[in-house]
Every structure is written in C-alpha cells, then in structure tokens.
C-alpha positions as protocol buffer text, in pm:
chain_id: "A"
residue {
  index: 1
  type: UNK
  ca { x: -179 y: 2045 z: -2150 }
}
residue {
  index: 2
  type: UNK
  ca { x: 120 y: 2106 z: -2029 }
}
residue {
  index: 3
  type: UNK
  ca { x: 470 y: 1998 z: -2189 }
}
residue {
  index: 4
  type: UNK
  ca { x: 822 y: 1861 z: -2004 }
}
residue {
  index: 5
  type: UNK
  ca { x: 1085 y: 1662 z: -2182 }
}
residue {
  index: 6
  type: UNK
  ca { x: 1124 y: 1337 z: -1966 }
}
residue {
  index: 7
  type: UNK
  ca { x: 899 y: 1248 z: -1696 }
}
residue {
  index: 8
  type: UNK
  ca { x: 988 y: 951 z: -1477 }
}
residue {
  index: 9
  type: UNK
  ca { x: 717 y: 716 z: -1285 }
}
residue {
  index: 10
  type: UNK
  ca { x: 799 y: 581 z: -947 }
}
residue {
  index: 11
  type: UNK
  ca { x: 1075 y: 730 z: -687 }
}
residue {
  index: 12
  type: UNK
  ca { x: 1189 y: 422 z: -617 }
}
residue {
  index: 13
  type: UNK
  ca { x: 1596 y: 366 z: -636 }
}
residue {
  index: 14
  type: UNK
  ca { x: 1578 y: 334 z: -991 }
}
residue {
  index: 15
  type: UNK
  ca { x: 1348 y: 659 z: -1040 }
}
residue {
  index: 16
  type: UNK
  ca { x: 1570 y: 804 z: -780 }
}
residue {
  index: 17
  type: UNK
  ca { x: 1911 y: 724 z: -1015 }
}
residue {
  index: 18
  type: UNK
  ca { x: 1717 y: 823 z: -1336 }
}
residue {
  index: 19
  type: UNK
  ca { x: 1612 y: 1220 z: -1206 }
}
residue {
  index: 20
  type: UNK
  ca { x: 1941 y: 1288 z: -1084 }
}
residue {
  index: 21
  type: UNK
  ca { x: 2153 y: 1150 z: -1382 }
}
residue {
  index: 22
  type: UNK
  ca { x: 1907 y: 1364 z: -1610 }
}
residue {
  index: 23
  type: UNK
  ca { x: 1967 y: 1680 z: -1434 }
}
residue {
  index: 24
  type: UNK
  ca { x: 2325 y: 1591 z: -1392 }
}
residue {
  index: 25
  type: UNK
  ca { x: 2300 y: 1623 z: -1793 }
}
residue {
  index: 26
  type: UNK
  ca { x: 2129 y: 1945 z: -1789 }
}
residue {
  index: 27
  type: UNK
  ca { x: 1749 y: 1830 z: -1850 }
}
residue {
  index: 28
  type: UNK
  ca { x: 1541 y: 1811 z: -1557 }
}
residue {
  index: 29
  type: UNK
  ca { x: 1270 y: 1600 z: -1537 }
}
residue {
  index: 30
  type: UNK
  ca { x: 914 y: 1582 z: -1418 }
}
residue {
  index: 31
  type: UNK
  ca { x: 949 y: 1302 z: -1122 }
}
residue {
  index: 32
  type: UNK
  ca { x: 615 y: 1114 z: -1039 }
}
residue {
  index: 33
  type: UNK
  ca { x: 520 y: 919 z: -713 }
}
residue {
  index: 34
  type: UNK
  ca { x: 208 y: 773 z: -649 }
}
residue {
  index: 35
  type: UNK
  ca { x: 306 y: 838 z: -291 }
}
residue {
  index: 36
  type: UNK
  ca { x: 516 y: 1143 z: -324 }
}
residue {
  index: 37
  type: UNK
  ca { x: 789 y: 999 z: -147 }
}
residue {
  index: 38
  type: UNK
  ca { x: 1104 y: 857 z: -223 }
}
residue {
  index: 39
  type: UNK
  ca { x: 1193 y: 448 z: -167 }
}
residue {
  index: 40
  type: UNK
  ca { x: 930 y: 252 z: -372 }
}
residue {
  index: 41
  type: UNK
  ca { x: 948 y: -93 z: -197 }
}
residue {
  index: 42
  type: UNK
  ca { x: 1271 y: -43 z: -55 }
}
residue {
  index: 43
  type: UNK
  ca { x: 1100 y: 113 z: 261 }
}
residue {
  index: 44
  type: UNK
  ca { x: 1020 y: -260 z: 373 }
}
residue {
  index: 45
  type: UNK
  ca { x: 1350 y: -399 z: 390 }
}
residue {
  index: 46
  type: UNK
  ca { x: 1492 y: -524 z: 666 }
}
residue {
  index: 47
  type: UNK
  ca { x: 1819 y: -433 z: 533 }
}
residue {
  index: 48
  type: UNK
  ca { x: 2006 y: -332 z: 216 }
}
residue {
  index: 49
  type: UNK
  ca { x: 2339 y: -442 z: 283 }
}
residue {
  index: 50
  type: UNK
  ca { x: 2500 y: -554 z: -47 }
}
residue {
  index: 51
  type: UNK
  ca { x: 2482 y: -203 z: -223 }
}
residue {
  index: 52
  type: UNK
  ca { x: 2823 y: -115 z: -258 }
}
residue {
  index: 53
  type: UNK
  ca { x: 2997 y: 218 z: -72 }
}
residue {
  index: 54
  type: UNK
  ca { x: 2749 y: 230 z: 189 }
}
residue {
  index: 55
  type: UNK
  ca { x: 2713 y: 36 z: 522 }
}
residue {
  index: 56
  type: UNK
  ca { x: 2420 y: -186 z: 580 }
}
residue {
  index: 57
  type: UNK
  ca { x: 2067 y: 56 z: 599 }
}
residue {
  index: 58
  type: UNK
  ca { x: 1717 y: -23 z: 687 }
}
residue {
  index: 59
  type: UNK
  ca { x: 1453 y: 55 z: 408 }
}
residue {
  index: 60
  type: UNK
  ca { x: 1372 y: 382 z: 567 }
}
residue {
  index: 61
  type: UNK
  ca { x: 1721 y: 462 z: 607 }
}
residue {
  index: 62
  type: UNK
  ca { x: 1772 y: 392 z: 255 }
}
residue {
  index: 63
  type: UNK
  ca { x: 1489 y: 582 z: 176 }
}
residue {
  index: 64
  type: UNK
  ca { x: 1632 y: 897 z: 361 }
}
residue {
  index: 65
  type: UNK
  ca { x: 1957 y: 820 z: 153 }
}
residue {
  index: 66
  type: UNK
  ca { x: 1754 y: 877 z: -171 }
}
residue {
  index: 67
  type: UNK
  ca { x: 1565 y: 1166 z: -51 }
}
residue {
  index: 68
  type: UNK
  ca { x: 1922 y: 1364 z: 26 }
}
residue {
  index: 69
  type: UNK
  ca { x: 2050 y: 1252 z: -300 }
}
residue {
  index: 70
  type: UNK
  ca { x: 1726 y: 1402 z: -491 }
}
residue {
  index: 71
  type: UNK
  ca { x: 1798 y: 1716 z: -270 }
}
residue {
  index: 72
  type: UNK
  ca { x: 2171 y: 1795 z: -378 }
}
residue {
  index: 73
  type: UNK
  ca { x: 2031 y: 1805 z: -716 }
}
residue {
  index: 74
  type: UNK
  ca { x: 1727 y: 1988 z: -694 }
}
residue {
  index: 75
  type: UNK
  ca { x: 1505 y: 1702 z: -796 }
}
residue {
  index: 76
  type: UNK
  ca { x: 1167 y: 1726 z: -608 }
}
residue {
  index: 77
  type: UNK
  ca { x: 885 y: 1505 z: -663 }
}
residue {
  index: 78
  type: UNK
  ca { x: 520 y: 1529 z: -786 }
}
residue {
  index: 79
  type: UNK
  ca { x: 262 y: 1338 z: -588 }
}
residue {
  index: 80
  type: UNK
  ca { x: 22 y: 1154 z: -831 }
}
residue {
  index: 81
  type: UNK
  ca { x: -133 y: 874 z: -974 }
}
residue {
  index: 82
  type: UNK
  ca { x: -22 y: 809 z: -1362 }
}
residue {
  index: 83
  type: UNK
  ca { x: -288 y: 631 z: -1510 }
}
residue {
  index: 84
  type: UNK
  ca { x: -239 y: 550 z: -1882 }
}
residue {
  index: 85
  type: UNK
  ca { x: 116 y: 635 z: -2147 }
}
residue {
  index: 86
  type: UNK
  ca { x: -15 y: 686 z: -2503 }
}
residue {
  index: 87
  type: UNK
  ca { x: 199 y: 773 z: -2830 }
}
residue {
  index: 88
  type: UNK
  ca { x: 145 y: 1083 z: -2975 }
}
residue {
  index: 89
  type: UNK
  ca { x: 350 y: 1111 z: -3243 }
}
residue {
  index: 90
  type: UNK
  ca { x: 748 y: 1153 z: -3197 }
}
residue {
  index: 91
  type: UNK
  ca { x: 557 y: 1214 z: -2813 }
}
residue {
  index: 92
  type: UNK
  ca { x: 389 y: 1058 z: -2570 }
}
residue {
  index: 93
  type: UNK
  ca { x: 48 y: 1184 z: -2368 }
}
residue {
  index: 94
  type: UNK
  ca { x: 108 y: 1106 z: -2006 }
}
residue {
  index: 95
  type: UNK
  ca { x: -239 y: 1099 z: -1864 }
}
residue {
  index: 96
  type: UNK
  ca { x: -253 y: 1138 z: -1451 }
}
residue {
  index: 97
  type: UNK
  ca { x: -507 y: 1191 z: -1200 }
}
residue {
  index: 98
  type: UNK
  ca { x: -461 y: 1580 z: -1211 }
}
residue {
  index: 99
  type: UNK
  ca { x: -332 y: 1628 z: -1534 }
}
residue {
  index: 100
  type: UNK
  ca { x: -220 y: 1547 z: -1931 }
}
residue {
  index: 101
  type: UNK
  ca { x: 118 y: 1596 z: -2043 }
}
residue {
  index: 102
  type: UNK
  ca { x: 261 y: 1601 z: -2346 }
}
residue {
  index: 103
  type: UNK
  ca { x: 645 y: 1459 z: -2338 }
}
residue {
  index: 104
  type: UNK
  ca { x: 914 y: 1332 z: -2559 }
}
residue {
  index: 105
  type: UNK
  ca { x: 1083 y: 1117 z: -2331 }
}
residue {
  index: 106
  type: UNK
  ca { x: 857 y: 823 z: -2059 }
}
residue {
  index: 107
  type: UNK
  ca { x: 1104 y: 650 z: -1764 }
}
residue {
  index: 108
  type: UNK
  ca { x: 875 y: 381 z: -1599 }
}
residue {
  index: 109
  type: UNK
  ca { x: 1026 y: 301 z: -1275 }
}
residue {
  index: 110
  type: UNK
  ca { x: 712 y: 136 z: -1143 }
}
residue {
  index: 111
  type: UNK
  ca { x: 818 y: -101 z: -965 }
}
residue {
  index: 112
  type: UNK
  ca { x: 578 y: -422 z: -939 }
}
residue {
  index: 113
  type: UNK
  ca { x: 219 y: -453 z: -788 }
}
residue {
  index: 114
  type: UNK
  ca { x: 147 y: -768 z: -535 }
}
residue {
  index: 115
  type: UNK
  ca { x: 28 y: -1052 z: -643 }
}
residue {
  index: 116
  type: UNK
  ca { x: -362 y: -1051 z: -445 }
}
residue {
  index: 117
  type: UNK
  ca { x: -402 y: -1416 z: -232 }
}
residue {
  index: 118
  type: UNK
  ca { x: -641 y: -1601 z: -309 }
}
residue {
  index: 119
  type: UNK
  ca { x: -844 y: -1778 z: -20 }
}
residue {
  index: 120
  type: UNK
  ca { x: -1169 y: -1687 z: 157 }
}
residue {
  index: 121
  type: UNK
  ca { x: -1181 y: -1368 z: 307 }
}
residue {
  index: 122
  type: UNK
  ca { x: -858 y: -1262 z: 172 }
}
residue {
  index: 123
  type: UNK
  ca { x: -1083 y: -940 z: -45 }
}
residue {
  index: 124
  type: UNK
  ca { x: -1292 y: -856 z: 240 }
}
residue {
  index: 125
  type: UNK
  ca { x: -955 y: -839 z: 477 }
}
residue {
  index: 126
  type: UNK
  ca { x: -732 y: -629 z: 238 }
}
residue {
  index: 127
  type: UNK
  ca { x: -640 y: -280 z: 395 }
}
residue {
  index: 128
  type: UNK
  ca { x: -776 y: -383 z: 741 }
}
residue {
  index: 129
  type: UNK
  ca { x: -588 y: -650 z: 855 }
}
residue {
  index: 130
  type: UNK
  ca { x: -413 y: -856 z: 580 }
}
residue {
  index: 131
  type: UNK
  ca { x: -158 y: -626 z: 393 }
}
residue {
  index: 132
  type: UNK
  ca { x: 103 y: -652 z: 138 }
}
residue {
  index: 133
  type: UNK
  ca { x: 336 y: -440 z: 260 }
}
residue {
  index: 134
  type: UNK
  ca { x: 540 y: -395 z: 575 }
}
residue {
  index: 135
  type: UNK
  ca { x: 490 y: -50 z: 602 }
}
residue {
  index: 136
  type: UNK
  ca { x: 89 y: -84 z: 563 }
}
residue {
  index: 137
  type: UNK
  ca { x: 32 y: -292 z: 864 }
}
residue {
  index: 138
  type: UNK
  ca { x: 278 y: -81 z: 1080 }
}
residue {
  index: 139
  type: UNK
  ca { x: 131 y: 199 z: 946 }
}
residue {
  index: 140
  type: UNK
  ca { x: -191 y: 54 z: 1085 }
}
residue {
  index: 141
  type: UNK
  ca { x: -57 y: -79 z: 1396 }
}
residue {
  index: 142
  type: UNK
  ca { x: 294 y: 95 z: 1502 }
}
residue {
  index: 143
  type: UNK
  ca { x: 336 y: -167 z: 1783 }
}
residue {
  index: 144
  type: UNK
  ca { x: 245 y: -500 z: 1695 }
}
residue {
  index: 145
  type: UNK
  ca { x: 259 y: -830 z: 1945 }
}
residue {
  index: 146
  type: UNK
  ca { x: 155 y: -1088 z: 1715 }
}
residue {
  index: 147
  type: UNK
  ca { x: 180 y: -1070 z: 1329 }
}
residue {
  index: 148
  type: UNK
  ca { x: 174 y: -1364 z: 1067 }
}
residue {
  index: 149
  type: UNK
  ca { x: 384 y: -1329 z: 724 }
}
residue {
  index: 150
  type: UNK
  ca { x: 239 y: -1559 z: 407 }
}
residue {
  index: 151
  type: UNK
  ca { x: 551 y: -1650 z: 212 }
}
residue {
  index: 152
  type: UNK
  ca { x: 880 y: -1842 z: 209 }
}
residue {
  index: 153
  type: UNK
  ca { x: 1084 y: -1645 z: -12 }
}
residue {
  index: 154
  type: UNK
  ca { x: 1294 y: -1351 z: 25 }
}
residue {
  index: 155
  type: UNK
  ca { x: 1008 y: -1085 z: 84 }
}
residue {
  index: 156
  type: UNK
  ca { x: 819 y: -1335 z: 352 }
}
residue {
  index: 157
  type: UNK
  ca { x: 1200 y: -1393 z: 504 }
}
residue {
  index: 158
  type: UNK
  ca { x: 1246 y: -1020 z: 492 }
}
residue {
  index: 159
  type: UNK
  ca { x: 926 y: -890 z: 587 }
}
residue {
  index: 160
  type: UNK
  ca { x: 906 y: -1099 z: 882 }
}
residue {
  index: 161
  type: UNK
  ca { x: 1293 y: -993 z: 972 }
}
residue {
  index: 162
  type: UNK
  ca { x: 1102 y: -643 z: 928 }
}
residue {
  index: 163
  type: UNK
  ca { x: 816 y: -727 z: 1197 }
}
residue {
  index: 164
  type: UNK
  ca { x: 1074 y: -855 z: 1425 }
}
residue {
  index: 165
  type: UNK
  ca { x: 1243 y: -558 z: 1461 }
}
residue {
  index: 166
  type: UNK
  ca { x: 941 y: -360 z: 1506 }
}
residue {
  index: 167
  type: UNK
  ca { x: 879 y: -616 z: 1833 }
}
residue {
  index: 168
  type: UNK
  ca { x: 634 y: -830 z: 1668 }
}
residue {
  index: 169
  type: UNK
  ca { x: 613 y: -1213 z: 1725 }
}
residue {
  index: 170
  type: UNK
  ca { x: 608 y: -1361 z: 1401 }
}
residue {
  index: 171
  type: UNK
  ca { x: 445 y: -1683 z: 1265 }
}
residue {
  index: 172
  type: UNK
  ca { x: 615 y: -1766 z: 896 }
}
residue {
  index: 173
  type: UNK
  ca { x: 360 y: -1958 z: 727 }
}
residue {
  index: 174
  type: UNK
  ca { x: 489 y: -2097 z: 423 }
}
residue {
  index: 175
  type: UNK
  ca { x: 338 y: -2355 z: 155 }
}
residue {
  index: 176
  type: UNK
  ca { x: 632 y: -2565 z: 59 }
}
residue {
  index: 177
  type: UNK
  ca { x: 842 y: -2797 z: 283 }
}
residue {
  index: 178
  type: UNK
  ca { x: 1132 y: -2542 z: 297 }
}
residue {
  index: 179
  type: UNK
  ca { x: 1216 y: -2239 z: 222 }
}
residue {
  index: 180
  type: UNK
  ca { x: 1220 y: -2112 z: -131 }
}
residue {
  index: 181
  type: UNK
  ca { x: 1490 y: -1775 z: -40 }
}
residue {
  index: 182
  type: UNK
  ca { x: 1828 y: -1904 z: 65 }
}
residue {
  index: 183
  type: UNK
  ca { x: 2188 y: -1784 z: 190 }
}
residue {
  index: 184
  type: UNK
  ca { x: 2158 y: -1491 z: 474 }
}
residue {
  index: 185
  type: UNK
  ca { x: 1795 y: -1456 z: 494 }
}
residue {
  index: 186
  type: UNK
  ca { x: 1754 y: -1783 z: 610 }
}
residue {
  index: 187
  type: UNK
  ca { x: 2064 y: -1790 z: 856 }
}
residue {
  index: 188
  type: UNK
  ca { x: 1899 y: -1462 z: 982 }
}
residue {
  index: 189
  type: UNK
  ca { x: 1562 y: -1578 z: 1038 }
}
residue {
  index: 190
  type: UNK
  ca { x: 1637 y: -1916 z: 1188 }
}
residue {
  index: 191
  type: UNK
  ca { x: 1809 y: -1773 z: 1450 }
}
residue {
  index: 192
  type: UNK
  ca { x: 1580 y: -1479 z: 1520 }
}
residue {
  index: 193
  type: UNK
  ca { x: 1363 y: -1655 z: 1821 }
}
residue {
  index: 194
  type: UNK
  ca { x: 1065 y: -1381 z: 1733 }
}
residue {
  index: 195
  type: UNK
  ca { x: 1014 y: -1562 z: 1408 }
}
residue {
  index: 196
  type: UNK
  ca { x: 838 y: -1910 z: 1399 }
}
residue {
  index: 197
  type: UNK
  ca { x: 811 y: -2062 z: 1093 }
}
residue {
  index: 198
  type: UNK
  ca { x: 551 y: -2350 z: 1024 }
}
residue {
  index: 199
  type: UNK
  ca { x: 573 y: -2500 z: 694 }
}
residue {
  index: 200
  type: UNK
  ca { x: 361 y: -2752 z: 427 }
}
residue {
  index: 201
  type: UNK
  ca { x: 38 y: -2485 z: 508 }
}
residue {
  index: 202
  type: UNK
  ca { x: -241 y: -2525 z: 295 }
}
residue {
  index: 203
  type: UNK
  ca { x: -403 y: -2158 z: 337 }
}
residue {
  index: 204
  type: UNK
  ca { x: -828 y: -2231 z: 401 }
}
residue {
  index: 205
  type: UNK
  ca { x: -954 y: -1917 z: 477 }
}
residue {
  index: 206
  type: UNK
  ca { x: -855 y: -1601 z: 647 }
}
residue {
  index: 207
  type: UNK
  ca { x: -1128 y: -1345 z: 849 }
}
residue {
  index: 208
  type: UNK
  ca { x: -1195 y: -1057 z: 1145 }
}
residue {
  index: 209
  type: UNK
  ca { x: -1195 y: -1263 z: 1501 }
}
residue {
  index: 210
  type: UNK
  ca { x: -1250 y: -1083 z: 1802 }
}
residue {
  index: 211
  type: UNK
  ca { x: -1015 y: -795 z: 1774 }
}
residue {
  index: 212
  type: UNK
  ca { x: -764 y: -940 z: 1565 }
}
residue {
  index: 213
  type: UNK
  ca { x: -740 y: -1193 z: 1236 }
}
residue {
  index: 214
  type: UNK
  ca { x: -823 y: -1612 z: 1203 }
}
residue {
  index: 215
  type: UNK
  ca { x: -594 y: -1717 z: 1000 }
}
residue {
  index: 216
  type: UNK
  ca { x: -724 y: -2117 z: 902 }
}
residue {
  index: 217
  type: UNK
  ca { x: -513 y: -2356 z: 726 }
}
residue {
  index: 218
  type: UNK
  ca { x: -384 y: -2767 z: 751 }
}
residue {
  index: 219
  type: UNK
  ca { x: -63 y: -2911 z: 795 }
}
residue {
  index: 220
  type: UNK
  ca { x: 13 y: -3284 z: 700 }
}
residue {
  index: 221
  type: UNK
  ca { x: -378 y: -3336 z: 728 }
}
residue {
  index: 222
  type: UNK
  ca { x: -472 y: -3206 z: 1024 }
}
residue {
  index: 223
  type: UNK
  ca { x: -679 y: -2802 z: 1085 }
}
residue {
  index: 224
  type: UNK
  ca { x: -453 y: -2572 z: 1258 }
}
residue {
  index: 225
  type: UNK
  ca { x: -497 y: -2170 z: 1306 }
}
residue {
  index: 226
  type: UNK
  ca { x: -323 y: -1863 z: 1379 }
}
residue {
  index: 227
  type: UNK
  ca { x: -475 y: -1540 z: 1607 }
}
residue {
  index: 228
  type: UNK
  ca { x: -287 y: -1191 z: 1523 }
}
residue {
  index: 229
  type: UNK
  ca { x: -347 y: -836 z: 1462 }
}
residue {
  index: 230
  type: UNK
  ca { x: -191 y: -826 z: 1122 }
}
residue {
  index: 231
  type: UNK
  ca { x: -137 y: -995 z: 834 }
}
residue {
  index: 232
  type: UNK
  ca { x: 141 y: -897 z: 498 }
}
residue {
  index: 233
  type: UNK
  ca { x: 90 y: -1180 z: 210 }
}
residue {
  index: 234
  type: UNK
  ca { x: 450 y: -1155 z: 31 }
}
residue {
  index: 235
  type: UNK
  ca { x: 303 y: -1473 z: -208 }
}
residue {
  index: 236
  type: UNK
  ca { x: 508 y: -1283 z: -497 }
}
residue {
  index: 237
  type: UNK
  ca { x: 511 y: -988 z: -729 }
}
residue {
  index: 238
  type: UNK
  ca { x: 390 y: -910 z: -1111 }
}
residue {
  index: 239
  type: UNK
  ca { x: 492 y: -598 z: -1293 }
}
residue {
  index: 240
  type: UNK
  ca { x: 260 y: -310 z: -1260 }
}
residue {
  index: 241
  type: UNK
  ca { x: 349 y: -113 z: -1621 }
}
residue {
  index: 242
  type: UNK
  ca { x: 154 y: -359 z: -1879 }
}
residue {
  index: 243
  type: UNK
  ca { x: -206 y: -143 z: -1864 }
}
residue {
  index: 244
  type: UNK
  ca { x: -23 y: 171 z: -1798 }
}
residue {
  index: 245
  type: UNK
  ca { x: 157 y: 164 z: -2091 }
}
residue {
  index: 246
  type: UNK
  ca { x: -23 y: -118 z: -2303 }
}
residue {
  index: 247
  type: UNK
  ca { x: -138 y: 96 z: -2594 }
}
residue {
  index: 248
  type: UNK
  ca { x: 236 y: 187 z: -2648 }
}
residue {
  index: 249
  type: UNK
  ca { x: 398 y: -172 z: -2619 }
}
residue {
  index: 250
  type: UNK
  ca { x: 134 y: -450 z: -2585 }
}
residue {
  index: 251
  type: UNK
  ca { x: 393 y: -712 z: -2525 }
}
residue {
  index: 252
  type: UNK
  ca { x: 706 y: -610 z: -2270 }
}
residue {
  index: 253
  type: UNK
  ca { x: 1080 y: -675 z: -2379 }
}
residue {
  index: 254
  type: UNK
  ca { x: 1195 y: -725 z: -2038 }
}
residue {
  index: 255
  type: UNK
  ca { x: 1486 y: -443 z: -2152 }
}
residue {
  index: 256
  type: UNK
  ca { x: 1523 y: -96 z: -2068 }
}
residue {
  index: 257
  type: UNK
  ca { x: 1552 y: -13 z: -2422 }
}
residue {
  index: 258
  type: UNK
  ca { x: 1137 y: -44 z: -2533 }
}
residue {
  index: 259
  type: UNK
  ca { x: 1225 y: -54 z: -2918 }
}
residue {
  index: 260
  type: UNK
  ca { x: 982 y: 269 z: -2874 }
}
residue {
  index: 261
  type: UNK
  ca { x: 1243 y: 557 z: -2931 }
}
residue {
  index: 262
  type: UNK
  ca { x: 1128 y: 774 z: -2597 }
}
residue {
  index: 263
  type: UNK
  ca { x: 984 y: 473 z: -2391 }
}
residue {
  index: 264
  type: UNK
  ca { x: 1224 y: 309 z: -2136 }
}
residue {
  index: 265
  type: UNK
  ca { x: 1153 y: 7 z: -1858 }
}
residue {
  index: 266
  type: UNK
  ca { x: 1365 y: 8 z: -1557 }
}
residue {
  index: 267
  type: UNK
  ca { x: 1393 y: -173 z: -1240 }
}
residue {
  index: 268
  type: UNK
  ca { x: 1160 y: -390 z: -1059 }
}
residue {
  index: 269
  type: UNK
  ca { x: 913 y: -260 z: -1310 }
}
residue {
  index: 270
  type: UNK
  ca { x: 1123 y: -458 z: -1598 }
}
residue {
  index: 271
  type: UNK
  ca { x: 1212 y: -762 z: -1397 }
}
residue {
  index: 272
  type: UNK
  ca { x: 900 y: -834 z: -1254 }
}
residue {
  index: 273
  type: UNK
  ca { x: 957 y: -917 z: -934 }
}
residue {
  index: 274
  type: UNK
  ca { x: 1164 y: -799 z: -665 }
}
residue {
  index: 275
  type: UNK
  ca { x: 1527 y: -733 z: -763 }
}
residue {
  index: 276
  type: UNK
  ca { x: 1793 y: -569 z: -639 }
}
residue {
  index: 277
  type: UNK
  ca { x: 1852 y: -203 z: -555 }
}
residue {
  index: 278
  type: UNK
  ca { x: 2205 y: -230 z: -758 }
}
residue {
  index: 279
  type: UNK
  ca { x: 2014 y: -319 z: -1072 }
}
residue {
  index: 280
  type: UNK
  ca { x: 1769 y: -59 z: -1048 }
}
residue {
  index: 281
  type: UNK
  ca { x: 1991 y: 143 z: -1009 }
}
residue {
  index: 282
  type: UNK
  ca { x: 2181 y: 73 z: -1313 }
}
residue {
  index: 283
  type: UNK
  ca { x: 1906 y: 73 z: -1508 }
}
residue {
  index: 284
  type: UNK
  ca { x: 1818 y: 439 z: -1426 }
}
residue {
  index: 285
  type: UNK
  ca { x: 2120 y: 566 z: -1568 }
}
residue {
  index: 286
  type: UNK
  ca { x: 2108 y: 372 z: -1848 }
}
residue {
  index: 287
  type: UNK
  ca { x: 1734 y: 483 z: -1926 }
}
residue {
  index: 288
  type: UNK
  ca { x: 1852 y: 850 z: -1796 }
}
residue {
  index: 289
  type: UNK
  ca { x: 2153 y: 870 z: -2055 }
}
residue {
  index: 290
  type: UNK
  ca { x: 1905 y: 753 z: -2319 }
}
residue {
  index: 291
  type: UNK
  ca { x: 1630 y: 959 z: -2245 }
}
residue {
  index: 292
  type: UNK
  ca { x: 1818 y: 1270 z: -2294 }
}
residue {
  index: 293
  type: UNK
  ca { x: 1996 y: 1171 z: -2574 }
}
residue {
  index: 294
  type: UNK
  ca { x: 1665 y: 1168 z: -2758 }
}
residue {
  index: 295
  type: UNK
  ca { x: 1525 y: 1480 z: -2614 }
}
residue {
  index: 296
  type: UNK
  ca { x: 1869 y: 1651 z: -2803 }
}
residue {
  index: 297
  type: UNK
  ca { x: 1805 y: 1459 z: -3091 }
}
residue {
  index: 298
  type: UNK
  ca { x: 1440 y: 1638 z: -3113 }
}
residue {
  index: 299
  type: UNK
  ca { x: 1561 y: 1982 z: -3013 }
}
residue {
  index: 300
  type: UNK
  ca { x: 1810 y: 1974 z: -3296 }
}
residue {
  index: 301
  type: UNK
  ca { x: 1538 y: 1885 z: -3569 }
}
C-alpha cells in the first residue's frame, strides 16, 4: 500500500484550485480523475462567463484553462476510479480500482452524479442514444441535425445552448409551464431559432426508431412525439460522495469542513447540484489550506 499526504478526487475546477494551492504550500498531492482529464462538468457549458479576470470561455476552453494552470505547477493527474474512503486511524484508506492508499489528508471534489429518468425505455437507451451529458452524445455523434434536451432549468437551457452551437436543431422539452432557470439563459435561448422549446410534457416513453430515438409524451391531453439522433436528460443532479465516503460520515454537513479532521467536501460535490465554478473554486482553497495544515500538524507529532 502505498502512502501520500493529501489526495484529491475529481479534476474538476474545484480539484483543479485544491492541487495547485497544496503545492503552492509545498505538499503535493495525489490528484484523481475518473477520466484523467481536467474540467469535471464544466466541459458542457455553453459558457462560463461570470468567473471573474477572464473573458467569457466555452467548457472546453475552460477546461484547457485548468489544464495550463495544473501545468505551471507541476500537478499531473492520475486516471482512476476511487471506489470507497475508510478511516484508518489519524488516516484514511483510499481504496481505487488499481490501488489502496494510505493518506492523512481526503479532498472530495466529486462533483455530482445525474439524476437517471425515469420512463420506459429510458435504462435500455442510456449510453446509446439518451445521455446525460453534452459531451457523451457529441462524443457519440460529432455532428448532430436533430437532438432533444429533457429539462427546463439551467443545465437543459445550457445544454441545449451547447447542441446549438455544435449545429444541432434542438427540441427543449420541459415538464412545467415555464421555465424553471431564469435571467441570461433564457434571453439566450429564446432568441436562438435552433432551439424549440415545447412545454407542459408529460414524458411516456422513450426507445430506438429507425436510426434514431422516439421520444413519446402529451401536451394539454393530446400524444405528441419527437424523432432525433440524441437525447441528454439534464432532469437534475444528486451528490455522488455519500457511498464513497459513507463509512467515514454517514450523514453529509453540506460544509467543506467534515467535522472529520482530514476529510473535506468541496464543490458541486457539497452543494449537490450544479453550482458555480467561483464557488468551487473557493472551496478548493479553503479545503487545500486545511488539508495541509493537518498534514504539518501530523509531521510534527
């Protein structure tokens, strides 16, 4: 079993801020990515445009950003799959796909996990057709026509802002009467004429047709249906840390600060759901400052 001092899960912009503020201190940390790529989510935006000192980026640009900022500092990430945080003591056993490693200091910078929709078909469908990420379906289909988004909030407004600029038609199918994101998204999608947006759907079922995907539903009463090569569902996010780390914390603060000296929350991964890429980023060096401030505290024992 190998031993480090902090290791960090997720490279998303909260992972990102955590590695480099620890090696800016002098300890440098194991970084873990399921993907082995910086960006996390982030890769999906349409655009992150409120993050102050830089000038309005694409998720991939974004994602570039954090991949030269890991660089100046050395920081390189692991590719793998973390699959349980136990306490071991004044440690903790990080257990991954490859490996066990024994560490004083755990930065979970998950992130969050979709939550799955839940209509006929939608199992069968997931990973060939009906995705839950932007990047999934163009990574299946580079050039779409005709895509459909599931979702009226700020990831289905995004997301479909996303297709759009990837030259996809878009049809916005959304369960309430309006909208549930506000402010720019909305300004920006109403007036994108690649997005159509049909709203009061009640989703039926969803299946392989021909060479594309039936998506069956009802508006006001009456059957309607949608033909397209792709699918994302953006129906809303959970946090993905509670079984990772469940034997540590059974019940999350919703803090950085775990009440477990060594164990810290951060980002999406804290808030549940899709925040902001200023938060996360706070939160990393918050968790980062911490986390080495312990690992001192140990060394000097």
């Amino acid at each position: 079993m190998r031993s480090e001092s902090i290791v960090i899960i997720g490279a998303g912009p909260a992972g990102c801020a955590a590695a480099v503020q620890c090696a800016r201190l002098g300890v440098m940390p194991l970084l873990i990515d399921r993907t082995g790529r910086p960006g996390g989510l982030v890769v999906n935006a349409f655009s992150v445009e409120n993050y102050p000192g830089i000038e309005p980026a694409d998720g991939r640009t974004f994602s570039a950003f954090l991949a030269a900022f890991l660089d100046r500092f050395d920081v390189t990430i692991k590719e793998g799959i973390v699959e349980k945080v136990l306490p071991d003591g004044e440690h903790f056993s990080v257990t991954t796909n490859r490996e066990r490693i024994d560490v004083r200091s755990v930065i979970v910078a998950t992130g969050t996990r979709p939550v799955l929709l839940d209509v006929q078909g939608a199992e069968e469908l997931r990973g060939k057709g009906l995705h839950y990420e932007v990047v999934d379906l163009l990574g299946q289909n580079p050039d779409p026509v005709n895509v459909a988004v599931i979702g009226g909030g700020e990831a289905g407004l995004d997301y479909s802002l996303s297709l759009a600029r990837a030259g996809a038609r878009v049809t916005l199918l959304v369960r309430g009467l309006a909208y549930r994101a506000r402010g720019r998204l909305v300004d920006l999608a109403e007036a994108d004429e690649a997005i159509t947006p049909e709203f009061g759907v009640e989703l039926q079922s969803i299946g392989e047709s021909g060479d594309g995907i039936m998506i069956e539903y009802s508006v006001a009463g009456r059957d309607a249906s949608v033909h397209c090569e792709g699918v994302v569902a953006a129906i809303g996010r959970e946090a993905g840390t509670l079984d990772l780390i469940r034997d540590c914390l059974p019940e999350p603060t919703g803090i950085v600060h775990t009440g477990l000296p060594g164990l810290f929350i951060t980002g999406d991964a804290r808030l549940g759901g899709l925040g902001q890429c200023g938060i996360a980023v706070g939160d990393g060096l918050e968790a980062a400052m911490a986390a080495v401030r312990v690992t001192e505290e140990v060394g000097r024992k």
